[in-house]
Structures are given as structure tokens and as C-alpha cells.
N, C-alpha and C positions, 0 to 999 in steps of 0.2 A: 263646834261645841262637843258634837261627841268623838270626835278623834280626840280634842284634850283628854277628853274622860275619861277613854279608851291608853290614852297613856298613861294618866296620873295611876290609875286600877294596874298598869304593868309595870311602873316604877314601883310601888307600892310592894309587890310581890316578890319583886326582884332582890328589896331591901329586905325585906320579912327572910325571904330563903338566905340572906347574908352575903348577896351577891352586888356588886359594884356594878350598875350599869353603866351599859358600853358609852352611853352617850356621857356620861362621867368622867369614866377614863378619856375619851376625846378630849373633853372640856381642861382635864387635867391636863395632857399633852402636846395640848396647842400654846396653853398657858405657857409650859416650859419653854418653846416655839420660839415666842415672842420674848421672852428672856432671854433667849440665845442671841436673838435676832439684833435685840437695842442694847443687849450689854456692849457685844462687841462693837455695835457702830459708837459708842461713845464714852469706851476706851478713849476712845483719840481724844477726844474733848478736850479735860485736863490737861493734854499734853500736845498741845497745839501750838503753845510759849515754844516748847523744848526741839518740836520739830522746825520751826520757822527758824528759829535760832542754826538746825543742824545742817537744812536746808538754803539760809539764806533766800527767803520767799515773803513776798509784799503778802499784806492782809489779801488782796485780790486770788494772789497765786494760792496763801491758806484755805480759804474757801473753796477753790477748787476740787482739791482734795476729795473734799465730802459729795460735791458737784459731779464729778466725774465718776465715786462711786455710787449715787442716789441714779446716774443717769444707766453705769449695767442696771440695776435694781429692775428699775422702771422698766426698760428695753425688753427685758426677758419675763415677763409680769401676763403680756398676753400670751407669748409663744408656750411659757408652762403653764398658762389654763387650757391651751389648745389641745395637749400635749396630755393632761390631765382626765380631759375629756376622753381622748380617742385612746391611750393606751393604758391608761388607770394611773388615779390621782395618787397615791401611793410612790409607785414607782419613780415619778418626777420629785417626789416632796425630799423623800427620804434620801436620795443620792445628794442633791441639793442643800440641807444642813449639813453633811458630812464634810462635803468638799470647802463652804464656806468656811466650818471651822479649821478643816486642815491648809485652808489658804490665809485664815488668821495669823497662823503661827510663820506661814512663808513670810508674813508681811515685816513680819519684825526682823528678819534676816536681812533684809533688802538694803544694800551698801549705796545706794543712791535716788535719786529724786526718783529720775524716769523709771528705775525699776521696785520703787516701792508703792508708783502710782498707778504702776500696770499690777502687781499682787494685790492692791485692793481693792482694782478694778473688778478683777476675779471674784473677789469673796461679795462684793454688792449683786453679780452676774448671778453667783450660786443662789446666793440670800433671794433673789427674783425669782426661785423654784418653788417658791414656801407660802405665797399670799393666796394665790386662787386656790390653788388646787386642795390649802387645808381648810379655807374658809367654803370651798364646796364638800367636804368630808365632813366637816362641823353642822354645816345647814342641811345636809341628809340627814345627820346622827342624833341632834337635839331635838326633841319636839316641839311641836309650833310654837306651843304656848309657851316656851323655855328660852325661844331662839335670841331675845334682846339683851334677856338676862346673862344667858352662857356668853353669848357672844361677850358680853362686857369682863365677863369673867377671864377669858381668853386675853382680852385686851389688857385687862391689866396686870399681864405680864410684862408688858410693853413699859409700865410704871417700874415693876418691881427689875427689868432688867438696864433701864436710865440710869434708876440710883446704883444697882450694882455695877455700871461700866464706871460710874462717876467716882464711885470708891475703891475700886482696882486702881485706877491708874493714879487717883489726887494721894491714896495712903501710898501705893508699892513705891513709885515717883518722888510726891512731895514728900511725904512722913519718914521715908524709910530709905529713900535715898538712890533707889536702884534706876539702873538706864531706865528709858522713855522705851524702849522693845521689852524690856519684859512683859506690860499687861498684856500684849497679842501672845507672846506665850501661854501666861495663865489662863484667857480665856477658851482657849483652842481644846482644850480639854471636858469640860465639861459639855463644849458645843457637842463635840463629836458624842459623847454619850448620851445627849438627848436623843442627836439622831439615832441614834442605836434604840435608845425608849421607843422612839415612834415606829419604826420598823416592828418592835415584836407588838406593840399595840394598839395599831390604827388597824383595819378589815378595810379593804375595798376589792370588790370583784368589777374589775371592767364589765359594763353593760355589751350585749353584741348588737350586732346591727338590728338585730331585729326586735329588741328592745328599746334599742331608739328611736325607730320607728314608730313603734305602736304608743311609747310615752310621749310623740310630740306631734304623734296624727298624719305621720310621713309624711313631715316637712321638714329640709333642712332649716338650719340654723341660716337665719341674712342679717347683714349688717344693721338693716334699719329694726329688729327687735333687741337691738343695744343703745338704743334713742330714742326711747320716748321720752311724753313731756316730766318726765317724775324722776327718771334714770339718769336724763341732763340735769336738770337740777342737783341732783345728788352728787353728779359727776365736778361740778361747777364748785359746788359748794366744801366738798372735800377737799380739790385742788387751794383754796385761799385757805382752808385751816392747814393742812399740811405746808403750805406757805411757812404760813404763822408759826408753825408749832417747830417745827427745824428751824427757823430764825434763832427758835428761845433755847431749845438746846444745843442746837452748836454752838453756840457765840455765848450764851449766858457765862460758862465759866470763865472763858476770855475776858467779857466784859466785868466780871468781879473785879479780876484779878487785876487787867488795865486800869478799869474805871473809879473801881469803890475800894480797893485795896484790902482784897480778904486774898490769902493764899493756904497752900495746905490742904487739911484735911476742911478745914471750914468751910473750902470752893466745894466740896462734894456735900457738907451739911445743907449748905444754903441751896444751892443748884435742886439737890434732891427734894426741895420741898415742891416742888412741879410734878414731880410722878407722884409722890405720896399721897397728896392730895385730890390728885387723880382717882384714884383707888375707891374710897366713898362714895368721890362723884358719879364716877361712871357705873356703878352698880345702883345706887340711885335715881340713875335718871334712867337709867336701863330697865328698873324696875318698874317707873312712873311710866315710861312709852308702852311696856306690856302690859301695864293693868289698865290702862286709856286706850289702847290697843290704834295708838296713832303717835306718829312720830312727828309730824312738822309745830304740833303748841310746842315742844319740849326744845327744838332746835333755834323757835323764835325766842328763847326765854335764853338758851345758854350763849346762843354767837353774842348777840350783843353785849353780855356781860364780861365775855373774854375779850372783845375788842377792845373795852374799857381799861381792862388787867392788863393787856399787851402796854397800853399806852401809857399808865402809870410804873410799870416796871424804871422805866427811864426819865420819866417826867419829876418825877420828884428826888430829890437826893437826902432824906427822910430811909433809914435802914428799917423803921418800923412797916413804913405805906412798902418798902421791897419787898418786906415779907407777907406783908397780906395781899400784894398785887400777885407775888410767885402762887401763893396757896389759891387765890379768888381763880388764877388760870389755870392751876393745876383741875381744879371742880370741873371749871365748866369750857374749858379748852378743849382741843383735838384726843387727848385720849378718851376725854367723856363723852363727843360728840361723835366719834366712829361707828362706835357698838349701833345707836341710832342711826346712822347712815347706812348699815350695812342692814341694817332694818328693814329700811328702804329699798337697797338694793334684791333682799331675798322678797318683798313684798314683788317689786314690777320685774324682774327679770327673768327670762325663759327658764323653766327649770330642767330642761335636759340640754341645759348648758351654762349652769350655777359656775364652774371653775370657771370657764372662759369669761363671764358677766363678772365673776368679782378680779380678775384678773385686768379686765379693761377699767374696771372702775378702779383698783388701786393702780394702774399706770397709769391714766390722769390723773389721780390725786398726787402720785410721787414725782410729777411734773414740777410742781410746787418745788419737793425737796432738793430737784434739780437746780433750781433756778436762783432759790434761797441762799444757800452757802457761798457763790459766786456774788451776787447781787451786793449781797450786803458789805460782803469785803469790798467791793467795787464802793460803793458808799461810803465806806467807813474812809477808805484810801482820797478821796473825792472831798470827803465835811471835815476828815478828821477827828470822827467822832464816830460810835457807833449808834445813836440814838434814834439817825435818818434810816437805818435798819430796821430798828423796832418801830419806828411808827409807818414805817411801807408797809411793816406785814400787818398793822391792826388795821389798817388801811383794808388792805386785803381781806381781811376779813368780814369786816362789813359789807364788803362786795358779797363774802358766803351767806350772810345771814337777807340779803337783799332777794339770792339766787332760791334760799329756801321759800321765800314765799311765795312762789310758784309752784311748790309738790302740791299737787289735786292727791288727797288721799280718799274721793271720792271713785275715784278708777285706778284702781291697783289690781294688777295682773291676777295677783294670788292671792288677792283678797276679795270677801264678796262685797260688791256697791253698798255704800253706807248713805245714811239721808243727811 
């Protein structure tokens, strides 16, 4: 209580003198982060028709694609929290956007299958520099009592960078006519100049050893304080919405456009109502877990209602129930349950070893987005239909809301025991 007090008294000042605090600018340049991060993964989206078509590749081989780059992603997710930790989070984060977006633009180059699968294998590798080591800069930077909030703020970048990839490619493409490599062009630009934002305005000074030390009681870091009973759960639970949630964006446009017959600019109207609606939600519920100052009521209330939305996306063929199933999971889906799970994760996780901890918790959760993109084409190739897709991942999902109800938020590392 009084470290909030003791921050809200220094934010308070900071603003008075006309100064932007740091944890601000953070908040701000994470957010661009994760716009960088989701515009460019879904570019491809829209133009999934254009490549299968240039490619001559089964739904199965489509899904790959994203499979094979969600799997660099993932791979390199713990090595830059390692990496984060020991040589400063900074250094890894910021080389890492740079290169992704400069491998965006190779990717549009690429005169064949094999070598446009290996350029965007690259840019998922780079993209894997970016989860730990900014969400351990952010959980230093924000204060306590801020941390569910910002975090969601952060996250919904992730919203506003879907709809931006969704309308790169469905207007440059559908509307206006230009090859399917353009939007990796257009995005590759703005990527790189985030990264250049973050470089001149993130601070990390690597801790030394002796700092480590005396912050964790000289003990190293062991595998089993990445496993307790609160951190699996979380771990568990993220994995089935990240499922879910890559199901709905990569194939959502495909399935418009195969299934319900919108093309154009309209695939990025409709598509875009999933992050949009995101955007409320997740600052909503992010604000409800901080002011209850517990995360698992709030997780029990939104999985189950996204499993639901998953299911009616496909279930009905009703354009009115499409769009209140897209908005119902944009609310209470994986970009509004994140912010709450990393909640979770800054609650029980070692704190002189935040990048490595969220680093492991977003390589299991992107485990999901592995498996997702393959799976479903495999499905779809199998029913002939994409529908056995969406109801695997709601599926899955109730499996995540099953897994929350084991968080004990009675024993949280970095929190003190509550009755």
C-alpha cells in the first residue's frame, strides 16, 4: 500500500513538472511493439487465396506457413529471456525488431516456396527477441498497482496492429490491385522505425553479478521456480487460448472469403471486428483484476464466454450472430485474457528472472500457435470444411478455463497471503 502511494505522490509530480514518465513512454513503446509484431504476421492473412494459388499448396501446406513461422517465434522466446537477463534486455529486444522488419521486406522478394518459407522463418526467429525481455522492462518500469492496466495497454497493440495487417494487404491487394509482396514491403518500414523508437527510449542497465546476488538471496535461478502450482496453470491456460485465438485470425479471413462470401476490403472490415473489440475489453478487465487485486474470478467469467463465441462464429450461418460472435470474442478472448495472465505470471514468478519467466510462459502459450495453423488446414483438407477447426480450438479452450481453476491466489510469490 504504501509503495502505490509512494508512486501515485511520484507520478503525480512528474506530471505537475510536465514531464512524461518513463513508465509511460515504456507503455507507449511496447504498444507500438506489438503493432509491429501482429501487423506483419497478418499481412499474410488476406493473401493466403493469392499465395496458395502462386504456390500451388493444399490448405494443410497453407497452414504451415504460419506453423513454421509461430515455431522460430516460440524456439527463441526462452533463449532471449536468457539472453535478456544475463546481458541486458535492451540489447536483445531492440536488434530483434529491426531485423524482423528488415526480413519482412526479404520475404516479399522470395521467387519460391522453399525460400520464401525460410525468409519468414527468419522474421518469426527475430519476432522471438521481443516477448520476454520487453515484458520484463515493462514489469520493472510500471508500478504495482498499474502493472494489469499497462500491461493491457501494451496489449492492445496487438488489436490495433491485426486490423492494421488485415488492411495493408485486403486494400493494397483486393482494392487496389497490387501483387500479393507488396504489403511485406509496406510494412518493413515502419517496423524498422519502431525499432529505432525503442532504442532511443527504453533505459536498461544490466544488473551485475553482485546485484543478482543479493536481489535473489544468492540463489541461482532452477528449473522448478518456473513450475509452480499458479505458473502451470497459467502456462496451460494460455497455451489453449493462443490455440484459439490463431485459429480465428489466420483462417478467419480465408474462411470469409471461402465460406460466407465477402471479399475485398469487407474481409478486413469484418475480420477487424476481433481486435477492435478487444481494445475495451482488455482494458476493462484489466482494470476489474487491479482494482479486486485477483486475477482467476475474472478468467472464470471470460474463457467460458469466448469458448461460446468461438463456437457460434461457424455454427450459425446468420451474418448478424457472425458479428456479434466476432465482437463477443474479441471482449473476452486471448487478447483480453493475456494482460490477466501475465498478471499472474508477474504475481508467482521469480523476480530476478522476470525476462526468462515470461519468456517460458510465452513459449508455451505460442506452442498453441504452432500447432494451430497446421492442425486446422489438416482439418479443413480431411471434413472439407473449416468449421472442425473452430470447434477444436473452442474446444481448447474450455480445456483453458478448466486449467484456471486451479490458480491458488492465496499463495502468490509476490503477493502477500490473502484470507
Amino acid at each position: 500500500m504504501a509503495k502505490a502511494l509512494e508512486s501515485d505522490i511520484r507520478v503525480t509530480q512528474e506530471v505537475q513538472q510536465g514531464k512524461i514518465p518513463y513508465w509511460v513512454k515504456v507503455v507507449i513503446v511496447f504498444f507500438l511493439g506489438w503493432v509491429a509484431l501482429y501487423a506483419t504476421r497478418t499481412i499474410l492473412n488476406p493473401i493466403m487465396g493469392d499465395i496458395q494459388n502462386q504456390f500451388h499448396l493444399s490448405s494443410a501446406q497453407l497452414g504451415m506457413i504460419m506453423s513454421l513461422f509461430f515455431l522460430g517465434y516460440a524456439a527463441l522466446n526462452v533463449p532471449s529471456g536468457i539472453m535478456g537477463d544475463k546481458i541486458g534486455k535492451k540489447r536483445v529486444l531492440v536488434p530483434g525488431v529491426i531485423l524482423f522488419g528488415a526480413f519482412a521486406a526479404v520475404t516479399g522478394l522470395m521467387p519460391n516456396f522453399f525460400f520464401f518459407m525460410f525468409s519468414w522463418l527468419l522474421v518469426g526467429i527475430f519476432q522471438g527477441f521481443f516477448y520476454g525481455p520487453s515484458y520484463g522492462l515493462s514489469s520493472e518500469a510500471i508500478p504495482a498497482n498499474r502493472i494489469t492496466l499497462g500491461s493491457a495497454i501494451i496489449n492492445s497493440g496487438m488489436a490495433f496492429g491485426t486490423s492494421l495487417g488485415y488492411y495493408i494487404s485486403s486494400y493494397s491487394v483486393g482494392v487496389y490491385g497490387m501483387s500479393w509482396r507488396t504489403p511485406f514491403f509496406i510494412i518493413a518500414v515502419p517496423v524498422v522505425l519502431i525499432g529505432l523508437a525503442m532504442w532511443w527510449v527504453v533505459k536498461d542497465k544490466p544488473k551485475t553479478k553482485e546485484q543478482k546476488a543479493a536481489e535473489n538471496g544468492g540463489q541461482k535461478l532452477k528449473a522448478k521456480d518456473l513450475f509452480n502450482r499458479n505458473l502451470i496453470a497459467a502456462y496451460v491456460t494460455i497455451f489453449c487460448s493462443i490455440y484459439g485465438f490463431f485459429v480465428v485470425i489466420n483462417w478467419l479471413p480465408y474462411y470469409l472469403e471461402h465460406e460466407r462470401g465477402i471479399t475485398g476490403g469487407s474481409v478486413a472490415f469484418v475480420a477487424s471486428l476481433v481486435p477492435w473489440a478487444a481494445i475495451p475489453g482488455s482494458i476493462l478487465f484489466s482494470w476489474i483484476a487491479d482494482k479486486m487485486g485477483r486475477r482467476k474470478p475474472v478468467l472464470l467469467v471470460m474463457l467460458p464466454i469466448a469458448f461460446i463465441a468461438t463456437i457460434s462464429i461457424v455454427a450459425f450461418h446468420s451474418m448478424t450472430i457472425l458479428y456479434i460472435a466476432l465482437i463477443t470474442y474479441g471482449i473476452f478472448g486471448k487478447i483480453s485474457t493475456n494482460p490477466v495472465l501475465v498478471a499472474v505470471v508477474a504475481d508467482n514468478a521469480p523476480k530476478h528472472a522476470y525476462s526468462t519467466s515470461f519468456g517460458f510462459y510465452n513459449f508455451i502459450g505460442m506452442c498453441g500457435s504452432i500447432l494451430s495453423p497446421y492442425i486446422t488446414g489438416f482439418l479443413t483438407d480431411v471434413t472439407g470444411s473449416l468449421n472442425a477447426g473452430f470447434y477444436f480450438a473452442a474446444a481448447l479452450i474450455f480445456v483453458g478455463f478448466i486449467s484456471s481453476m486451479f490458480i491458488d491466489e492465496k499463495h502468490r510469490r509476490n503477493v502477500p497471503a490473502t484470507n
